[in-house]
C-alpha positions as CSV (number, residue, x, y, z in Angstrom):
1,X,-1.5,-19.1,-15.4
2,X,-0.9,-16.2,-12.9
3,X,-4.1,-15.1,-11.3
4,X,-4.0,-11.8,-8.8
5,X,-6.8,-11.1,-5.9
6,X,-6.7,-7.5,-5.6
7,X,-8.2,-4.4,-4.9
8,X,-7.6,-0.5,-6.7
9,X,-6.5,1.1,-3.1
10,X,-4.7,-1.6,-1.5
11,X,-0.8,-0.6,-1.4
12,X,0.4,-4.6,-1.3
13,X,-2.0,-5.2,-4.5
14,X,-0.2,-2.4,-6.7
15,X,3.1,-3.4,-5.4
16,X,2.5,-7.0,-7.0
17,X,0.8,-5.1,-10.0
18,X,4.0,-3.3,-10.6
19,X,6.2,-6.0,-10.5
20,X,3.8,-7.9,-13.1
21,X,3.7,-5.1,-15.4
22,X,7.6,-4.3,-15.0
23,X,8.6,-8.3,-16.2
24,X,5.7,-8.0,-18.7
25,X,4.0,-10.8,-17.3
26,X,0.4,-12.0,-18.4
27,X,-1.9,-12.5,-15.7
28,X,-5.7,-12.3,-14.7
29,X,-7.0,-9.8,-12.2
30,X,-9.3,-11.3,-9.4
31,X,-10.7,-7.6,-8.4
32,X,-12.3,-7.8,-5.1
33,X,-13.7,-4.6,-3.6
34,X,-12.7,-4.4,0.3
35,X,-14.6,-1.2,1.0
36,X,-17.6,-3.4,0.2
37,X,-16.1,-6.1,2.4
38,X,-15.4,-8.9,-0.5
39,X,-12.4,-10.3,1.2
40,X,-14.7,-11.6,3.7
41,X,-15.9,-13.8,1.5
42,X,-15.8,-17.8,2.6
43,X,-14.7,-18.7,-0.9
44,X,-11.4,-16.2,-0.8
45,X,-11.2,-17.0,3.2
46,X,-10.2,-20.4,2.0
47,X,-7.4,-18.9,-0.1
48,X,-6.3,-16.2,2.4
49,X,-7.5,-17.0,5.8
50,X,-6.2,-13.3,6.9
51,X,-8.7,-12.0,5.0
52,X,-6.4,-9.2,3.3
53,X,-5.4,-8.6,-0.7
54,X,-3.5,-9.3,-2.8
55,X,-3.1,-13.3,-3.0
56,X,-1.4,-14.6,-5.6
57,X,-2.6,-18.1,-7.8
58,X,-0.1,-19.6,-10.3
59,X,-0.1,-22.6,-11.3
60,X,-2.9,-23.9,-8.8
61,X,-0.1,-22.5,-6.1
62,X,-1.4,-20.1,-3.7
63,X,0.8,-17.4,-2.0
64,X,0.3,-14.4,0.1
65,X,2.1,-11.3,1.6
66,X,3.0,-8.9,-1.0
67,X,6.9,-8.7,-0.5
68,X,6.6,-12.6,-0.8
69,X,4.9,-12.2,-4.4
70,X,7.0,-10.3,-5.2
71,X,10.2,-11.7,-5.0
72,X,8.9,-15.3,-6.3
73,X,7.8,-13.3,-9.4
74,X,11.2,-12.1,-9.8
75,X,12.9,-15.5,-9.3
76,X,10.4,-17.4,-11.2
77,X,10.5,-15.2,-14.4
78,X,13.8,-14.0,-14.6
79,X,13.8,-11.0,-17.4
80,X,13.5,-8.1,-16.9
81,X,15.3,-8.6,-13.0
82,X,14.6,-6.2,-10.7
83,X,16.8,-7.3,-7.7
84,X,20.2,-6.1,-8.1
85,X,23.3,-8.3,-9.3
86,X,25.5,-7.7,-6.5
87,X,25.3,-9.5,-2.9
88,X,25.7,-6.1,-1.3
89,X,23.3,-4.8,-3.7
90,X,20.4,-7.1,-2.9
91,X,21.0,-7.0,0.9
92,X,20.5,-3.3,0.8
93,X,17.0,-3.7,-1.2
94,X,15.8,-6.5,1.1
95,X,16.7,-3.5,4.2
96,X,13.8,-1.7,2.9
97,X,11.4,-4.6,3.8
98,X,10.8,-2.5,7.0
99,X,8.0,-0.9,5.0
100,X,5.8,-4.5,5.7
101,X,6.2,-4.0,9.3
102,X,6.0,0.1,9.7
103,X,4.9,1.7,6.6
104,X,2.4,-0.9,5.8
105,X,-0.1,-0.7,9.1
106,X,0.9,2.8,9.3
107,X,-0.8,3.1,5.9
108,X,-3.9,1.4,6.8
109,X,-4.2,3.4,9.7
110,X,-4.0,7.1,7.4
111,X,-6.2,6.3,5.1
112,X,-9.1,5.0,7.3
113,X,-8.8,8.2,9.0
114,X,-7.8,10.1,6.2
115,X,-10.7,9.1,3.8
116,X,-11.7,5.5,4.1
117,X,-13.8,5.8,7.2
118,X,-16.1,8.2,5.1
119,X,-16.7,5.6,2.3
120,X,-17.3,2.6,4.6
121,X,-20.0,4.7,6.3
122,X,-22.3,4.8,3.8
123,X,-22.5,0.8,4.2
124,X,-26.2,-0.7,5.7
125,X,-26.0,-0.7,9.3
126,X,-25.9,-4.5,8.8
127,X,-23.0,-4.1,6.1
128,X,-21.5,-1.6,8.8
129,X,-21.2,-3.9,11.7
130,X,-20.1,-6.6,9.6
131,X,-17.3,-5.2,8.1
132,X,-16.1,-3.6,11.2
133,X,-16.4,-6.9,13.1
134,X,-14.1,-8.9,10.0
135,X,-14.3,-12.4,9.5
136,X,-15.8,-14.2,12.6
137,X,-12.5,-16.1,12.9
138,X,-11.2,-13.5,13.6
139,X,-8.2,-13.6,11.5
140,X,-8.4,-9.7,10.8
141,X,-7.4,-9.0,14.4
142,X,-4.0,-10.1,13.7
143,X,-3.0,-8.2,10.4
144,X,0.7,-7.2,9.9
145,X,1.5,-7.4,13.9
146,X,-1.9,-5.4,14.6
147,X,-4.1,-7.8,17.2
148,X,-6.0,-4.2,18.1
149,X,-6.9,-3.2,14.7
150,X,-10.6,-4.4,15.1
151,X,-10.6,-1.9,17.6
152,X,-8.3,0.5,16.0
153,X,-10.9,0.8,13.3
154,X,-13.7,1.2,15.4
155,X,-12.4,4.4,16.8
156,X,-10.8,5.5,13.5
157,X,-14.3,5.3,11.9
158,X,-15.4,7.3,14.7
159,X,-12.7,9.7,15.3
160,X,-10.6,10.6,12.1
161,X,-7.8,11.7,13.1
162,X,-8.0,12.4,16.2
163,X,-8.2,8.5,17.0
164,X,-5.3,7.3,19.3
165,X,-2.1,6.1,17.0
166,X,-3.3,8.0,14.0
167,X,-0.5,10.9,14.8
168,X,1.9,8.7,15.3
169,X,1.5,7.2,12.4
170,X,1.5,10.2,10.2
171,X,4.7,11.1,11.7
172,X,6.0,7.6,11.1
173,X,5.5,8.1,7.6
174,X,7.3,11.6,7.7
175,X,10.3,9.4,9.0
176,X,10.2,7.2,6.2
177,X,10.3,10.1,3.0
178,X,13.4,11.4,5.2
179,X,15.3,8.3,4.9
180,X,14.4,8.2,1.2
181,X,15.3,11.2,0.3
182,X,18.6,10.9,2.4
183,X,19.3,7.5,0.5
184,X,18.6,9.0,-2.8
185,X,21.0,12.0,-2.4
186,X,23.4,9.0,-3.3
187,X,22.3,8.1,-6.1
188,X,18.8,8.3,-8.7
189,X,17.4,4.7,-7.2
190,X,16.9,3.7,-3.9
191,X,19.8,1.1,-3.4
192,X,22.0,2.4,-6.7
193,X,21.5,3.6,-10.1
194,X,18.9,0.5,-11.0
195,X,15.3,0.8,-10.2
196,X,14.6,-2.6,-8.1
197,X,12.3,-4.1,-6.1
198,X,13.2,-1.3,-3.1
199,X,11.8,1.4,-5.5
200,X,8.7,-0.8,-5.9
201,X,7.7,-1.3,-1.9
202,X,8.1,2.2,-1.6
203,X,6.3,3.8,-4.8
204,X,3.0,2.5,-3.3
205,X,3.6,4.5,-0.2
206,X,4.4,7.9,-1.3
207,X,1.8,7.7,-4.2
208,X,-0.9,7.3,-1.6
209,X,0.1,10.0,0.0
210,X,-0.2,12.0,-3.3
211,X,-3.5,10.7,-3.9
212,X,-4.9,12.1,-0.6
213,X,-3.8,15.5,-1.7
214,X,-0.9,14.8,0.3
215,X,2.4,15.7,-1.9
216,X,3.6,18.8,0.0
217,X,5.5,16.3,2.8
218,X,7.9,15.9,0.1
219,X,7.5,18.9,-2.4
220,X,8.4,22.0,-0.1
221,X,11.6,20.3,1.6
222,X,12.6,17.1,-0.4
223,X,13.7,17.7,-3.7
224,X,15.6,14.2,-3.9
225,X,12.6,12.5,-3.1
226,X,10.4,14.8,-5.7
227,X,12.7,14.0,-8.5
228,X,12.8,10.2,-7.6
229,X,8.6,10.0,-7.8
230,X,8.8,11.9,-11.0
231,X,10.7,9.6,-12.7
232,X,8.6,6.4,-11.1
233,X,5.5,8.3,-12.3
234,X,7.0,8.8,-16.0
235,X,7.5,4.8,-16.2
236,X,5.4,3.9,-18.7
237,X,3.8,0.5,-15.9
238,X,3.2,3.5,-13.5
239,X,-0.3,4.8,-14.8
240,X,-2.0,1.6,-15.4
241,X,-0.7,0.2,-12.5
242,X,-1.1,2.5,-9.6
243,X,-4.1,4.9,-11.6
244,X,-6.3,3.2,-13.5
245,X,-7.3,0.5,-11.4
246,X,-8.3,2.9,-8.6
247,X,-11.9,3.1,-9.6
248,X,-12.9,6.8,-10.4
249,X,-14.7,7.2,-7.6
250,X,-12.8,5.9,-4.9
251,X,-10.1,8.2,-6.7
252,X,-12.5,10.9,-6.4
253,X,-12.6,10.1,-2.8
254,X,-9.1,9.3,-1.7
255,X,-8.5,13.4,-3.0
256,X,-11.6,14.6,-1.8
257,X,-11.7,13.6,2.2
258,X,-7.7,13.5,2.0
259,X,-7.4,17.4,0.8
260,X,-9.9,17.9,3.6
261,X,-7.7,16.6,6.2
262,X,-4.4,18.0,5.3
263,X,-4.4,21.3,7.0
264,X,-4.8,19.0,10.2
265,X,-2.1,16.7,9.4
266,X,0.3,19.6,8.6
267,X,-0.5,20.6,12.1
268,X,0.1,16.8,13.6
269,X,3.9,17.1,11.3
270,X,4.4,20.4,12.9
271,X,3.5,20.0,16.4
């Protein structure tokens, strides 16, 4: 039995849900609603002390960190293989693991400034405080290499975009659709002509961006890039995977308060 704690906006969660939905797999969704702080929880703190989605249950076996899902799911089911035959091939895809360690926080960090910042406000000033503090063991401090985030989000919450790092982050993201678009003047797929676990860690990414109204940093100058997320978006996983378990609302939301901020990050990726 294949169990997934996840949540509709969390980039790691649909980068497992692809993968389970590219090999076909069965599996039961554990949805758990972080803007609401669920994954504070004790009973889910026992499974994933870091307090973050998604976790993965199979078997009775617990794992965590989405890259790691995803790569047991390809080993331990192996049809439909989404790592590439070759040596060469597969050391190229695992390259693109950078994203856990750049893209990922850098992620975090947009859309709390971008739009999450506004939905988490509306929480009870008890609810507030709460979920800004994290879990009292404080396990949330040290998310993907970040032991300020606590921090971090206390003056994203404040300050939008205008919080320190938030620039930087944008820009870091800019960086990334460069190098994807130069790698995929190569060829139709990241790492070849075969759509592999590279394309997955990085569809998450760029499809957040286009949910915050964000598309242009790859429209106007990036055609390679363009024509790659057209044909991830014409997979037939990619709608119920990446669209229809974002809630309506929080879909609402993500293209609401992110079309609001883009004529300020187009001035942060021109300055």
């Amino acid at each position: 039995m294949i169990e997934l704690y996840h949540h509709g906006s969390s980039v790691c969660s649909a980068k497992v849900r692809f993968v389970l939905m590219e090999k076909g797999l069965e599996w039961t969704g554990r949805y758990l609603d972080i803007l609401k702080g669920e994954h504070f929880n004790p009973d889910y703190l026992k499974l994933n002390p870091m307090a973050v989605v998604p976790t993965l249950v199979h078997d009775g076996e617990v794992l965590v960190e989405s890259t790691v899902i995803c790569e047991y799911l390809d080993d331990t089911f192996p049809a439909r293989p989404l790592k590439p035959h070759a040596p060469l091939g597969r050391a190229r895809m695992r390259l693109w693991k950078a994203v856990d360690e750049h893209l990922q926080p850098a992620c975090k960090y947009i859309t709390y400034a971008a739009c999450h910042r506004h939905i988490i406000a509306r929480l009870p000033p008890d609810k507030l405080e709460q979920y800004m503090k994290g879990p009292e063991s404080g396990a949330q401090t040290r998310v993907a290499g970040d032991p300020n985030w606590v921090d971090s989000k206390r003056a994203i919450v404040s300050m939008g975009l205008q919080a320190p790092g938030v620039a930087a982050k944008f820009r870091m993201y800019d960086d990334y659709l460069q190098k994807m678009e130069n790698a995929l003047t190569q060829h139709p797929w990241l790492v070849g002509d075969t759509f592999t676990l590279a394309d997955i860690a990085m569809t998450p990414h760029v499809n957040r961006l286009d949910m915050l109204g964000m598309s242009e940093m790859w429209t106007r100058s990036r055609p390679h890039l363009t024509a790659w997320f057209t044909r991830v978006k014409a997979r037939s996983t990619f709608q119920p995977c990446f669209l229809d378990y974002c809630p309506p609302d929080l879909t609402a939301d993500l293209r609401t308060y992110g079309s609001q901020s883009w004529p300020e990050v187009k001035t942060i990726l021109n300055a």
